[in-house]
N, C-alpha and C positions, 0 to 999 in steps of 0.2 A: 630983434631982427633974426628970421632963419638965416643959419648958415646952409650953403650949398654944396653940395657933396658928390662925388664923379663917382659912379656906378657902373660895374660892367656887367654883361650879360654872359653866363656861363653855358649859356647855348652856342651863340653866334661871337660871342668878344665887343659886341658892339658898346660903345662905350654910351653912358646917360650922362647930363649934370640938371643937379634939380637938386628940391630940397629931399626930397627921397625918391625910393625907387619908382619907377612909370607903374603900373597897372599890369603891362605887357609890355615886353621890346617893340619897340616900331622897326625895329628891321626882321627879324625873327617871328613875331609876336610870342615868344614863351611868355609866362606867366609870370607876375612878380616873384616869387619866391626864387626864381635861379637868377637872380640879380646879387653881385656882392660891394662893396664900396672897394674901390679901386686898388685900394692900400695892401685890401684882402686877396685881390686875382693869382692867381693862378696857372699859369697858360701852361705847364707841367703834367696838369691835372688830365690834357690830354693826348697825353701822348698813345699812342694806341697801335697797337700791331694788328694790319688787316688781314684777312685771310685771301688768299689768290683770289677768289668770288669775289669778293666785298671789293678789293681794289680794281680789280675790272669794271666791275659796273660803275665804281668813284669816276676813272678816268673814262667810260664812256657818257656818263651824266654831263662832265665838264666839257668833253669835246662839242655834245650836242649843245651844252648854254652859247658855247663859242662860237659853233657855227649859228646858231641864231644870230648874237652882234652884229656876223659881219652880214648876213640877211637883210636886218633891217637898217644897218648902215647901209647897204647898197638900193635897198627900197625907196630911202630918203633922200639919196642923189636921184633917185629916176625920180620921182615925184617932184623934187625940185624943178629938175629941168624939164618939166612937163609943163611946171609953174604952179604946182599945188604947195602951200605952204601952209603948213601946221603948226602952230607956237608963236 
């Protein structure tokens, strides 16, 4: 019988279980090799000083994923009540 094994991704932190590591992260898609067994992670590993640049574009990257949610949150009440239902 394999044993199954929790595996993280050293890209994204997304965690796997399986008997080894996926091929690719399915939430990332990095490549198997930045994959460690759990026991091994690290979250240290990133700690990282940005530079003024870097962190401005960080927090405008994040505002824009945001303002998208509330987008298509708001998209999917008007199409509801229009009576369009998707899902």
């Amino acid at each position: 019988m394999l044993k199954v094994k929790v595996f993280r991704c050293r890209i994204c932190g997304d965690p796997y279980i399986g008997n080894e590591a996926p091929t690719q992260c399915p939430f990332c898609g990095a490549p198997q090799r930045f994959f460690v067994e759990a026991k091994d992670w690290n979250p240290n590993e990133f700690n990282v000083d940005l530079g003024v640049i870097s962190k401005k574009n960080l927090e405008e990257a994040l505002k824009l994923e945001l303002d998208n949610a509330s987008f298509y949150d708001c998209a999917t009440g008007v199409a509801e009540k229009a009576g369009d239902h998707y899902g």
